[in-house]
Z-matrix of the N, CA and C atoms (Angstrom, degrees):
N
C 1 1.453
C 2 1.529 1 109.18
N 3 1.298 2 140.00 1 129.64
C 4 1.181 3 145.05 2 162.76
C 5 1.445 4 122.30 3 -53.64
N 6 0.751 5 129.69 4 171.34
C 7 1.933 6 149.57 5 178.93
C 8 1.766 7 96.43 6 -92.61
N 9 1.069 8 124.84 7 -47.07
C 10 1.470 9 118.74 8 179.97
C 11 1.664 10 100.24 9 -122.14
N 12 1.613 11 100.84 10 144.61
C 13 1.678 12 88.78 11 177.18
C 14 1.537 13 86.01 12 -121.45
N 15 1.921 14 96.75 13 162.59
C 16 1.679 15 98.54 14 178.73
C 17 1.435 16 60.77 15 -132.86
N 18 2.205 17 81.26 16 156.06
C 19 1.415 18 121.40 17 147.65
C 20 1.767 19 106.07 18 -102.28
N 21 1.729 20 99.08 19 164.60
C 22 1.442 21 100.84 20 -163.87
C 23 1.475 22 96.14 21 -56.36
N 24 1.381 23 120.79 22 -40.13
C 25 1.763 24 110.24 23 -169.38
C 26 1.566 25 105.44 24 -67.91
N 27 1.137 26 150.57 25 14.44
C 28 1.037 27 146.47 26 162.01
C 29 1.297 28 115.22 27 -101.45
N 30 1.502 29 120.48 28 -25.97
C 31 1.673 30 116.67 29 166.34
C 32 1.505 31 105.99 30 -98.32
N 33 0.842 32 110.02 31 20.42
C 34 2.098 33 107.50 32 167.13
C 35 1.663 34 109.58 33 -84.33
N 36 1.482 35 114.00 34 -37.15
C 37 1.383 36 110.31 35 -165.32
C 38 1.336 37 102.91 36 -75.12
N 39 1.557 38 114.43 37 -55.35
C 40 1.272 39 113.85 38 -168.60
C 41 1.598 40 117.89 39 -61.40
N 42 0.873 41 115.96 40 -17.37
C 43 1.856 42 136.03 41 -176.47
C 44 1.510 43 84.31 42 -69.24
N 45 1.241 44 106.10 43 -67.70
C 46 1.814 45 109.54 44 -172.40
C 47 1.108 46 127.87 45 -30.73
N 48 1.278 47 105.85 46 -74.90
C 49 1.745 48 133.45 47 143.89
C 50 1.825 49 103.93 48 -23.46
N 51 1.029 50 137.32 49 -69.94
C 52 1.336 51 126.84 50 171.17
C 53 1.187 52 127.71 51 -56.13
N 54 1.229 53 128.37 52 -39.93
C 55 1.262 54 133.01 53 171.57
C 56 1.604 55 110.24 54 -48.47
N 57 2.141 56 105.30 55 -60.79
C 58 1.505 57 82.46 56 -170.22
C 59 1.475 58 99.82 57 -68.27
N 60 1.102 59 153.01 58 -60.69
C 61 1.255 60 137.23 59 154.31
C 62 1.624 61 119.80 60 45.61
N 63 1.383 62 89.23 61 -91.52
C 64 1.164 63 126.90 62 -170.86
C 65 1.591 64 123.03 63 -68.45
N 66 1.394 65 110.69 64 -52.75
C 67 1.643 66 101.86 65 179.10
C 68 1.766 67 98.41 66 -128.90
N 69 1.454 68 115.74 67 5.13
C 70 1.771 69 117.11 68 153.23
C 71 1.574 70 106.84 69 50.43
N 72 1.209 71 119.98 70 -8.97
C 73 1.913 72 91.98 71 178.88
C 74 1.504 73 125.07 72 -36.47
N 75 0.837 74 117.50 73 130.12
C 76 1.635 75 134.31 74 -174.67
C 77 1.672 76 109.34 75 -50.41
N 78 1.217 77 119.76 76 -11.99
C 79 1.263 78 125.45 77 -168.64
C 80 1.614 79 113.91 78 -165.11
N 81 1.326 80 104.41 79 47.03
C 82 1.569 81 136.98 80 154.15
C 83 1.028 82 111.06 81 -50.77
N 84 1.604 83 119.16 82 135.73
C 85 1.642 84 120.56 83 153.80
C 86 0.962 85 129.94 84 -146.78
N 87 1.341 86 130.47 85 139.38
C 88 1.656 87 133.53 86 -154.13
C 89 1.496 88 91.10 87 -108.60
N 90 1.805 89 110.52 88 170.36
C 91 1.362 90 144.67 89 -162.64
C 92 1.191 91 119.63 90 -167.47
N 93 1.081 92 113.90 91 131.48
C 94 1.443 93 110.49 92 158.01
C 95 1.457 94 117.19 93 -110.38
N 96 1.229 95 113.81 94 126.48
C 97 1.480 96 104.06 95 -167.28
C 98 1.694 97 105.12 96 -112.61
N 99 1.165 98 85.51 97 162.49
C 100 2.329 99 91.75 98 -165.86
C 101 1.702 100 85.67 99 -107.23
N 102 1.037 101 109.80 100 -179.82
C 103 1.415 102 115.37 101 175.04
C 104 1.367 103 129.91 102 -55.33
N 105 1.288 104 95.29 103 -47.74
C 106 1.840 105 117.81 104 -147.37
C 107 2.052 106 87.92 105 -95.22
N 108 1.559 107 104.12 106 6.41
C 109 1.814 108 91.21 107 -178.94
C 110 1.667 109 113.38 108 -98.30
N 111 1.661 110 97.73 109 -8.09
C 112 1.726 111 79.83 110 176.47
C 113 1.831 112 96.51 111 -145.00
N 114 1.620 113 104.26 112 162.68
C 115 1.351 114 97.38 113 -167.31
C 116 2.325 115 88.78 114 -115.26
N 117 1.194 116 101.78 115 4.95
C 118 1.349 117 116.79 116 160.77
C 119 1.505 118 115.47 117 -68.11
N 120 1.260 119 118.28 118 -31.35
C 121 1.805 120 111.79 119 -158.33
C 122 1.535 121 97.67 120 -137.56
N 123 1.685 122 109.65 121 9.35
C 124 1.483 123 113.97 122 160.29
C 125 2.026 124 130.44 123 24.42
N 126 1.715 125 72.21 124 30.62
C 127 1.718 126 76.45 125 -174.09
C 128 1.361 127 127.49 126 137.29
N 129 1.471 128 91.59 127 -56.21
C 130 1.436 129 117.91 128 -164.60
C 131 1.952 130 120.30 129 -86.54
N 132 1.231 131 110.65 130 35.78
C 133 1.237 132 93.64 131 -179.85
C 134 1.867 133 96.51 132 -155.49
N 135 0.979 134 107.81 133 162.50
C 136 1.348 135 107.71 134 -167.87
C 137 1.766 136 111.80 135 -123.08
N 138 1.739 137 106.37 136 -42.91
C 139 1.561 138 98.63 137 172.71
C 140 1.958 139 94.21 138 -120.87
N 141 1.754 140 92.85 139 174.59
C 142 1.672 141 71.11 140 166.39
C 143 2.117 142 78.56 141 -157.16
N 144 1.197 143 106.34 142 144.71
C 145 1.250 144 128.18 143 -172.68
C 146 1.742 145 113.00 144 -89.20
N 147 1.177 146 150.46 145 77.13
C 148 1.705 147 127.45 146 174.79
C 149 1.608 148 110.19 147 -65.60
N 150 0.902 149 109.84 148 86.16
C 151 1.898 150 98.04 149 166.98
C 152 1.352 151 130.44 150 -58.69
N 153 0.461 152 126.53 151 55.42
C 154 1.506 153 158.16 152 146.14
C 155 1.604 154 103.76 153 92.52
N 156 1.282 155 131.06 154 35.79
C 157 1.266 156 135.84 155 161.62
C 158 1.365 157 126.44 156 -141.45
N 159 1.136 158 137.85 157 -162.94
C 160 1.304 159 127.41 158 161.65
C 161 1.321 160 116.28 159 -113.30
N 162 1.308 161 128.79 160 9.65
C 163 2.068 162 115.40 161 152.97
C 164 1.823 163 94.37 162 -98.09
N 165 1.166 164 130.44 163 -14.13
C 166 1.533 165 93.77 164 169.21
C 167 1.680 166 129.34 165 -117.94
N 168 1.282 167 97.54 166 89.82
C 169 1.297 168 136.62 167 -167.63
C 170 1.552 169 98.15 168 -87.24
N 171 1.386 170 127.37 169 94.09
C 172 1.468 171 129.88 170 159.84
C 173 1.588 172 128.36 171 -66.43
N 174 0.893 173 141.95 172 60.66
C 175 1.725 174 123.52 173 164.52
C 176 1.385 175 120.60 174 -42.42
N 177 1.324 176 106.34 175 138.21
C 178 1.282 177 116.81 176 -168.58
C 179 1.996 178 117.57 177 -121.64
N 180 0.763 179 134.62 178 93.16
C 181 1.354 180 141.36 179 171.26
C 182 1.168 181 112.41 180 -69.97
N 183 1.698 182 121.79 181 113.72
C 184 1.648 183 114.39 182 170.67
C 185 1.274 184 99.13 183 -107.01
N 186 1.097 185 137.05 184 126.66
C 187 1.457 186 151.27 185 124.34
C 188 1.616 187 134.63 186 -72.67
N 189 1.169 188 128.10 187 145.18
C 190 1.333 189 136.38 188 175.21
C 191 1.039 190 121.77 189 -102.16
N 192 1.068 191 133.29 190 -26.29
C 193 1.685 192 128.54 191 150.20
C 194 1.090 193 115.16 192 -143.95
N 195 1.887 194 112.34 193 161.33
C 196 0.717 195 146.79 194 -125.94
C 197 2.241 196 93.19 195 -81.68
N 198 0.880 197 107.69 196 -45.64
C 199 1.511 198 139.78 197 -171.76
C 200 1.293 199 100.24 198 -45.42
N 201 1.847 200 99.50 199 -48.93
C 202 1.561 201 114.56 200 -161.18
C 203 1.860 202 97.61 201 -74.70
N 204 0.950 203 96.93 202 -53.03
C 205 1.724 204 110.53 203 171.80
C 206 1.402 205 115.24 204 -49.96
N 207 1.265 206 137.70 205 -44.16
C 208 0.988 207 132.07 206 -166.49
C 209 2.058 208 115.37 207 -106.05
N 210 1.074 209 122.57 208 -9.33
C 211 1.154 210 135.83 209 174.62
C 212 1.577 211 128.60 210 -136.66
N 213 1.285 212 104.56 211 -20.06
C 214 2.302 213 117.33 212 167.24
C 215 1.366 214 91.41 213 -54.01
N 216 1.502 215 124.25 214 118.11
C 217 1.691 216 112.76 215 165.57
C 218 1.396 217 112.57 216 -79.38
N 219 1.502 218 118.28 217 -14.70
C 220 0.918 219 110.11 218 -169.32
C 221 2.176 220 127.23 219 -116.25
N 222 1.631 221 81.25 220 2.66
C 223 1.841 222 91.93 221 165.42
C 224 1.688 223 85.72 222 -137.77
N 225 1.427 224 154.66 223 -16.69
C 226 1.380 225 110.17 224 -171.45
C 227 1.822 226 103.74 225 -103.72
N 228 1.667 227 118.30 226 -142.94
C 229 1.444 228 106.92 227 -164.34
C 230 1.247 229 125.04 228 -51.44
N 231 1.439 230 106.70 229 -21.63
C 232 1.442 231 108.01 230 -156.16
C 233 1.528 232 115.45 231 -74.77
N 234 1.562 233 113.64 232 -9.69
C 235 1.298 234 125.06 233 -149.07
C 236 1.970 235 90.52 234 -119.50
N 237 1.314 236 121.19 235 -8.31
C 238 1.352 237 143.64 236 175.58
C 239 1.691 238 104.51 237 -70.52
N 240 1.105 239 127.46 238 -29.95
C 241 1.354 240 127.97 239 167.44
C 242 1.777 241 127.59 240 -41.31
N 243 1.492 242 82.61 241 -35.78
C 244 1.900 243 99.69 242 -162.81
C 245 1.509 244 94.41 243 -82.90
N 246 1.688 245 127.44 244 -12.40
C 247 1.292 246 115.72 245 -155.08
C 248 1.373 247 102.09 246 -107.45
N 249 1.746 248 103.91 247 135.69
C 250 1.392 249 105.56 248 -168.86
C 251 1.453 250 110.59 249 -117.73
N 252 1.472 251 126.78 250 125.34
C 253 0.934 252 136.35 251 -165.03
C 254 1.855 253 77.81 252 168.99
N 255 2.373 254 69.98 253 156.61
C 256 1.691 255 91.55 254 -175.42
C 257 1.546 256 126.60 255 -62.28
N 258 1.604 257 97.51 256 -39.26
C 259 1.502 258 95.10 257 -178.22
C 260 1.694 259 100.70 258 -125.20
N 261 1.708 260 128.73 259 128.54
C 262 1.860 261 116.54 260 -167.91
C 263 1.684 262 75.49 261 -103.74
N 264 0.987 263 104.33 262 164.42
C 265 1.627 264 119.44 263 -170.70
C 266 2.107 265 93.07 264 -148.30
N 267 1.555 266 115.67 265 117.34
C 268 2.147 267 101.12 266 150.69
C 269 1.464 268 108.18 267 -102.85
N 270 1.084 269 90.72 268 151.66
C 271 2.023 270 98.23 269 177.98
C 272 1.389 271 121.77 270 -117.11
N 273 1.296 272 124.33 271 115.53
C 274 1.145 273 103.16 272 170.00
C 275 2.118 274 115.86 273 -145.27
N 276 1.183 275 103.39 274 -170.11
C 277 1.586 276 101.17 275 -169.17
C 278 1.541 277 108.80 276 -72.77
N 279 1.370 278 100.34 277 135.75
C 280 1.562 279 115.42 278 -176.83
C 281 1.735 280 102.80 279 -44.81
N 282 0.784 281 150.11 280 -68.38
C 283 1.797 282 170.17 281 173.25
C 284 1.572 283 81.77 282 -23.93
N 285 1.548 284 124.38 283 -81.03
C 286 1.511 285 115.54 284 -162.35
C 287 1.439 286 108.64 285 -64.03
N 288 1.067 287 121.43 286 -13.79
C 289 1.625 288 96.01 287 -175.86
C 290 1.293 289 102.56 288 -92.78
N 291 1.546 290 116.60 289 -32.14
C 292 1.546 291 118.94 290 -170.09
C 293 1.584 292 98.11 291 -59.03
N 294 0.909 293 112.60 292 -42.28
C 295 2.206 294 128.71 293 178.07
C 296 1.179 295 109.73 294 -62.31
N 297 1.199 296 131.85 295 -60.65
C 298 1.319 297 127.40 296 155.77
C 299 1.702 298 138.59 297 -40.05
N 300 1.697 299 90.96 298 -61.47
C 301 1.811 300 87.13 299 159.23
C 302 1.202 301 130.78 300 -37.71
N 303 1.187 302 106.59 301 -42.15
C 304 1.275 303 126.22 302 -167.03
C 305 1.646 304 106.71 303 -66.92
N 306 1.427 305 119.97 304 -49.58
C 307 1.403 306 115.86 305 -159.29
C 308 1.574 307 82.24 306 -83.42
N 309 1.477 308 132.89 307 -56.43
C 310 1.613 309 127.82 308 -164.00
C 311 1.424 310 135.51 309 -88.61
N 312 1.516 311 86.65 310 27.27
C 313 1.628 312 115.99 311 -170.79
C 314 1.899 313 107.20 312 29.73
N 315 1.239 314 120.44 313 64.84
C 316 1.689 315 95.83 314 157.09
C 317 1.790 316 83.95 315 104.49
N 318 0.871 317 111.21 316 -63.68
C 319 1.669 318 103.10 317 -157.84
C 320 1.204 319 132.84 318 -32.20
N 321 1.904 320 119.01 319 -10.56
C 322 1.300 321 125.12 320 169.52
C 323 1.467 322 93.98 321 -77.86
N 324 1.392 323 126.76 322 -85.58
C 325 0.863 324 127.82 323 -165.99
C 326 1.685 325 131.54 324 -38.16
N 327 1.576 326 97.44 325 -30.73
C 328 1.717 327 102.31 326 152.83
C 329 1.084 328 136.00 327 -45.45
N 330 1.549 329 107.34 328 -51.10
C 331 1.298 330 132.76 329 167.26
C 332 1.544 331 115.51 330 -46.15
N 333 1.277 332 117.90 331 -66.99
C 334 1.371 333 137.01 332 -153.29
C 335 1.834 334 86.24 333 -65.36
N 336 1.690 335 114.32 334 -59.85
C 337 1.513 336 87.11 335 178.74
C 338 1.349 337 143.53 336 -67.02
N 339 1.369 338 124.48 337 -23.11
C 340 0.891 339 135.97 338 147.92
C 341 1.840 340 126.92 339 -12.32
N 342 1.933 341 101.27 340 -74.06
C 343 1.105 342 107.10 341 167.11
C 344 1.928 343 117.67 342 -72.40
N 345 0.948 344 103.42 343 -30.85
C 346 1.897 345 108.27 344 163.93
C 347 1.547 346 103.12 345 106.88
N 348 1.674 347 99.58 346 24.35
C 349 1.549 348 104.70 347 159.55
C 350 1.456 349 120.39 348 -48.64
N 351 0.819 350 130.86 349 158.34
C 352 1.036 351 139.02 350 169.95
C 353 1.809 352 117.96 351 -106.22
N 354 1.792 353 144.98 352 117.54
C 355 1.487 354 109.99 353 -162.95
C 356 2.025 355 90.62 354 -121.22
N 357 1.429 356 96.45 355 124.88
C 358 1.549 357 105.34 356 157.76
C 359 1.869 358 124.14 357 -87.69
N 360 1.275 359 110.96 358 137.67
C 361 1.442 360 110.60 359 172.21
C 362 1.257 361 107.54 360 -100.82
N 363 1.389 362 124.92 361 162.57
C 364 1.622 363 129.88 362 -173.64
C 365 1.922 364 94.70 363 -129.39
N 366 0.568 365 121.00 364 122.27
C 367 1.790 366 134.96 365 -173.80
C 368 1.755 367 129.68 366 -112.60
N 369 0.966 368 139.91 367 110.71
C 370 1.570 369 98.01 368 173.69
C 371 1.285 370 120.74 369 -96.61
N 372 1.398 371 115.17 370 154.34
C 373 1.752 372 113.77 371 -149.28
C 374 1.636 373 83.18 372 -149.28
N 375 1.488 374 106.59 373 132.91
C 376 1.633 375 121.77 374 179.60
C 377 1.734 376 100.11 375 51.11
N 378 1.127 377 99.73 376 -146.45
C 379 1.445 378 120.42 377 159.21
C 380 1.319 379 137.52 378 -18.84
N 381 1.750 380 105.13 379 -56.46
C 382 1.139 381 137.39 380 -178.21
C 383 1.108 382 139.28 381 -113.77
N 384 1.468 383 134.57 382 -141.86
C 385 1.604 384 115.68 383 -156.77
C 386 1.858 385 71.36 384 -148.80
N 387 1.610 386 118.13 385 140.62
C 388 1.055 387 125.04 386 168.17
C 389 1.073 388 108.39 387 -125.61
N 390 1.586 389 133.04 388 163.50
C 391 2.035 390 138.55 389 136.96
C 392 0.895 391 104.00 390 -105.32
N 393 1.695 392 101.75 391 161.50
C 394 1.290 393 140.31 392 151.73
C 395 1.337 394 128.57 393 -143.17
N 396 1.157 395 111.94 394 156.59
C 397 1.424 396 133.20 395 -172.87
C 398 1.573 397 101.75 396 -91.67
N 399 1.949 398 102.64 397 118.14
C 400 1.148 399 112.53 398 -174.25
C 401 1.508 400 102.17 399 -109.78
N 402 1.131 401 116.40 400 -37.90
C 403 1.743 402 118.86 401 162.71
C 404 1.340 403 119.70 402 -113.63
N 405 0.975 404 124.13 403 146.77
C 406 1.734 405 117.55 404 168.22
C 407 1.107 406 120.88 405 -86.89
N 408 1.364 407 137.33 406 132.24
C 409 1.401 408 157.41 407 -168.92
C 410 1.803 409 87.29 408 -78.04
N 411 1.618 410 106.98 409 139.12
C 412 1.329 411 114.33 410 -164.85
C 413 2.477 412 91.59 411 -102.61
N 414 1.073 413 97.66 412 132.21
C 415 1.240 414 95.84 413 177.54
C 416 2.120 415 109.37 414 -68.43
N 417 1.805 416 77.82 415 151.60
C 418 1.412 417 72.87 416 179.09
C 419 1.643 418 92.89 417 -139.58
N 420 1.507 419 109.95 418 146.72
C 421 1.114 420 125.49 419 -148.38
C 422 2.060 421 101.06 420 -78.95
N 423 1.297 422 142.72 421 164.56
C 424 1.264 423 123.88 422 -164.13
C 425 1.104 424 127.45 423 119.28
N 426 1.446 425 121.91 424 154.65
C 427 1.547 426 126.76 425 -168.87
C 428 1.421 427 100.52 426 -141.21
N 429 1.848 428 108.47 427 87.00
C 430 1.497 429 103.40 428 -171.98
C 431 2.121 430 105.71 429 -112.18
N 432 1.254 431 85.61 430 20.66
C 433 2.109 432 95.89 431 168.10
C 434 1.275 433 94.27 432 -49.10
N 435 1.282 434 131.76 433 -62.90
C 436 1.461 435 116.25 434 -165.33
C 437 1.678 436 136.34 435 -33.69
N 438 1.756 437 81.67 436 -36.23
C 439 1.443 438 106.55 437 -151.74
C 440 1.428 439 97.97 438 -85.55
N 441 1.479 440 129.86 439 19.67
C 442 1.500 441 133.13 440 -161.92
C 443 1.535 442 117.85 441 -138.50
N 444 1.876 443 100.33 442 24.32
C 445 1.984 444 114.33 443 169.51
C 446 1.236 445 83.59 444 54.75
N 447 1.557 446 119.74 445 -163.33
C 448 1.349 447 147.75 446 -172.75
C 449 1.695 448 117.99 447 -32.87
N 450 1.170 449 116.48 448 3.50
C 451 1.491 450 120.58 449 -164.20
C 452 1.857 451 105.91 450 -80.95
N 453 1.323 452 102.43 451 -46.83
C 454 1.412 453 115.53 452 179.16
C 455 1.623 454 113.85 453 -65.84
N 456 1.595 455 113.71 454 -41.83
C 457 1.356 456 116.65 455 176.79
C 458 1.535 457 112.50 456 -47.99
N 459 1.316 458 110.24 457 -61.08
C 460 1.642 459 129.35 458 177.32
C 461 1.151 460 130.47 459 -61.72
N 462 1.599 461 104.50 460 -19.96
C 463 1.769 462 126.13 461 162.42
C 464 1.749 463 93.55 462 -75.73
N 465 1.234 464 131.18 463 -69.73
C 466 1.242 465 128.43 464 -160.47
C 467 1.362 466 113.70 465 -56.03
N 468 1.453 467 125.91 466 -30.15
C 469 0.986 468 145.19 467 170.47
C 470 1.620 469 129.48 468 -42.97
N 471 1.647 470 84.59 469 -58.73
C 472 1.426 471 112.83 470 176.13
C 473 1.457 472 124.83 471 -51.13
N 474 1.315 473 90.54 472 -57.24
C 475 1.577 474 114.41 473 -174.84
C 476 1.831 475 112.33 474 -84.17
N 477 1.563 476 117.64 475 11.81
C 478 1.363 477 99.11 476 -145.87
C 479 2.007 478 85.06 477 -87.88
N 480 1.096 479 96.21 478 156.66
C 481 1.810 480 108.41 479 170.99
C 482 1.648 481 76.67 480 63.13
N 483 0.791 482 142.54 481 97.49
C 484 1.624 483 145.31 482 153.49
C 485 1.895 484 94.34 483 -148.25
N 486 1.643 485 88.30 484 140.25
C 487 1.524 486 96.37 485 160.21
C 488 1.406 487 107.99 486 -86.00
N 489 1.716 488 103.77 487 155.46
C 490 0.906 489 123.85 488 -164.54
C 491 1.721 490 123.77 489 -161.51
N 492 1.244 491 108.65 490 112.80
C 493 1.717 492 119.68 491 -156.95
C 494 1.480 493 110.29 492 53.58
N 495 1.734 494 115.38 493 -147.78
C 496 1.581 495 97.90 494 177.09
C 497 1.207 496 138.42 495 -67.20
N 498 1.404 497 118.90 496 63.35
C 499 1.490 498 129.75 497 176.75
C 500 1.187 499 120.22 498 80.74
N 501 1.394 500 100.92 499 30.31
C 502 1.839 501 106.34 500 172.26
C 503 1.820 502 119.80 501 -83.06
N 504 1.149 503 121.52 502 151.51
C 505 1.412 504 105.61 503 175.84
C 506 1.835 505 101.88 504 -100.93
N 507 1.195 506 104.42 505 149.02
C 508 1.654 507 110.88 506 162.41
C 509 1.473 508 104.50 507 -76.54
N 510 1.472 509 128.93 508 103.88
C 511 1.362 510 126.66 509 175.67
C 512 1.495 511 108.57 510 -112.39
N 513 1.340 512 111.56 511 171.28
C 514 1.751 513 120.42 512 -165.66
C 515 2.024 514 80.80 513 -92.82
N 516 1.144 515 102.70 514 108.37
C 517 1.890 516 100.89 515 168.58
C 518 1.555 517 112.69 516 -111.20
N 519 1.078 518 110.13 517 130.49
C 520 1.785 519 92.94 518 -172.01
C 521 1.347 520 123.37 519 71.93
N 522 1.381 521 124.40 520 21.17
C 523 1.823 522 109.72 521 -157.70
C 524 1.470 523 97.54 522 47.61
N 525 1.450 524 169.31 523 74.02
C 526 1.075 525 132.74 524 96.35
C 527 1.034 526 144.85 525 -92.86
C-alpha cells in the first residue's frame, strides 16, 4: 500500500501538465476516453494526448498499483500490445513502482521496454501532485486518429485554419 493513494482522476491532471511540459506542441489535445469510444485502445487506455499532429498520438494507461500493471492481463502492460497509437504510455504512483521494483527486481520495466511502453510515475511534490517520465515510450510509425470515434473529428476541428510549421494552414483537402 503506498503513503499517498491516487485515483485515475487524480493522475490525469498532472500527466496533462507534463505532457504539455514535456513534448509542448502548440496545438496539443487531451481526452479522456471511456471504453466503449475507441475500437483502437479496446479498453485499455484511459487518457490519450495528439501532439499536435497525427503520428504523435499518445495513449495513456493510468493504473494504481503496481500489481495491477504488472500481472491484470486485461488493464495492465500486457493488455497494452493491442493498443494502437504512436506512442502507448502506463502510469502509475511513484510509491508502487518504487515497491514493486523492489520486490521484482526490474521485470516491469524490462518488460515495458521491450514492448516500447513507455512508464509515467504520479508523485506528490509541494502542494501538489506531479509526473514523470521514467521510460520513454518507443515511437511507432502510423496514423491510428481514426481508430479513436470522435477524437479525430474534435482534433480536426480544433486545429482547422490554424497555422502550422512554416506557415502552412491545416485545410479540409478532399474531405479529409
Amino acid at each position: 500500500m503506498t503513503d499517498y493513494s491516487f485515483d485515475r482522476e487524480d493522475m490525469a491532471e498532472p500527466i496533462e501538465r507534463m505532457f504539455d511540459r514535456e513534448v509542448g506542441r502548440e496545438h496539443g489535445m487531451f481526452d479522456v476516453i471511456k471504453d466503449e469510444e475507441t475500437e483502437g485502445g479496446k479498453g485499455n487506455i484511459d487518457l490519450v494526448y495528439i501532439g499536435g499532429d497525427r503520428q504523435s498520438l499518445h495513449s495513456i494507461r493510468l493504473e494504481t498499483s503496481f500489481d495491477n500493471c504488472l500481472f491484470d492481463v486485461n488493464r495492465g502492460i500486457h493488455s497494452l500490445s493491442s493498443v494502437e497509437a504512436n506512442y502507448v504510455w502506463i502510469a502509475l504512483p511513484l510509491d508502487e513502482f518504487r515497491d514493486g521494483d523492489e520486490q521484482y527486481n526490474g521485470i516491469m520495466l524490462e518488460t515495458c521496454k521491450e514492448r516500447g511502453i513507455g512508464v509515467i510515475t504520479v508523485q506528490p511534490k509541494g502542494r501538489g501532485v506531479s509526473a514523470k517520465i521514467i521510460l520513454d515510450a518507443e515511437h511507432k510509425e502510423g496514423d491510428h486518429l481514426d481508430k479513436y470515434g470522435e477524437l479525430e473529428k474534435r482534433w480536426k476541428e480544433e486545429t482547422k485554419d490554424v497555422l502550422v510549421g512554416d506557415d502552412y494552414k491545416v485545410v479540409k483537402y478532399y474531405n479529409r
